[in-house]
C-alpha positions as CSV (number, residue, x, y, z in Angstrom):
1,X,0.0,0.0,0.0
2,X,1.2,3.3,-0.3
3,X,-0.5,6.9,0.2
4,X,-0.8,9.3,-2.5
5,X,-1.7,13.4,-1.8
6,X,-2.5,15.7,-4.4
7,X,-1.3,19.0,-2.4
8,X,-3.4,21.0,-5.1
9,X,-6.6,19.8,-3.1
10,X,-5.4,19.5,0.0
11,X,-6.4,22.4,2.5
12,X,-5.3,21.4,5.7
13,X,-8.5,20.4,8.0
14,X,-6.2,17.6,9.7
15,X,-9.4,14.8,9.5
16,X,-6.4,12.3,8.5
17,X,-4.4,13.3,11.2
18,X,-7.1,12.7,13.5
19,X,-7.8,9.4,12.0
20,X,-4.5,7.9,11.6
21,X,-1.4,10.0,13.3
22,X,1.0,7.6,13.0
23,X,0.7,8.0,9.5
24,X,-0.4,11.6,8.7
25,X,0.5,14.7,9.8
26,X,-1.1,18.3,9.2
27,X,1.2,21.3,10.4
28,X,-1.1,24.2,11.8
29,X,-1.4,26.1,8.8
30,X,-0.3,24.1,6.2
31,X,-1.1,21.0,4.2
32,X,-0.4,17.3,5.4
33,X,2.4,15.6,6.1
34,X,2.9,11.5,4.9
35,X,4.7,10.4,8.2
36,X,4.8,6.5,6.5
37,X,3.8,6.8,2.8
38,X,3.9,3.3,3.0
39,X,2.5,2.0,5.7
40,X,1.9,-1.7,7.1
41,X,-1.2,-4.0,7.0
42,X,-2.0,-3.1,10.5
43,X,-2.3,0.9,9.6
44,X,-4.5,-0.3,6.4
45,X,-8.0,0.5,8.2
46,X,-7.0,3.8,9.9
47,X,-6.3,4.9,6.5
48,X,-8.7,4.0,4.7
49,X,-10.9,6.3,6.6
50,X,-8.9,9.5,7.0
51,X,-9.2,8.6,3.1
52,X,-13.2,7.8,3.1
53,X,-13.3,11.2,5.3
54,X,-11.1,13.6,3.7
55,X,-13.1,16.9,3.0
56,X,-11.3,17.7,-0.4
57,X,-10.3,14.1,-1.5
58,X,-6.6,15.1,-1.4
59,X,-5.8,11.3,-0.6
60,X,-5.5,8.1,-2.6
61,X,-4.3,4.8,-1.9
62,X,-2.2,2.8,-4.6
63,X,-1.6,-0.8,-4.0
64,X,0.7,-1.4,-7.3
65,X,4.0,0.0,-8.5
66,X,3.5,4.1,-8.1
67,X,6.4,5.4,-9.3
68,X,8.2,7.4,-6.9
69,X,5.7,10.5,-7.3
70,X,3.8,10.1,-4.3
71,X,3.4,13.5,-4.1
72,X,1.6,15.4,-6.6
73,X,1.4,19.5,-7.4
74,X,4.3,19.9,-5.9
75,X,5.4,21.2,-9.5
């Protein structure tokens, strides 16, 4: 598994902080932080709903080969 955030839609509300701080991290003003972009089985369900619960959609999970690019508008 491994986390994907489009910091273009990402606004900062911290809902996947709340639902999964070993994983994500949302500064106070500012956008989130991937602590573990690629996180065990055992983190799968906390994720999974900061994803289901995000308010912009800014999160994604991949379970193939991503490249690298985990990040995106970062351009």
């Amino acid at each position: 598994m491994r986390i994907v955030v489009d910091l273009d839609l990402c606004q900062g509300h911290g809902v996947c902080q709340d639902e999964a701080p070993a994983v994500f991290t949302v500064p106070k003003h500012g956008t989130v932080h991937i602590v573990d972009p690629t996180p065990g089985a055992a983190q799968r369900e906390a994720v999974e709903t900061a994803i289901r619960y995000c308010p912009t959609r800014a999160l994604s999970i991949t379970d193939g080969g991503e490249p690298d690019s985990a990040v995106k508008g970062t351009d």
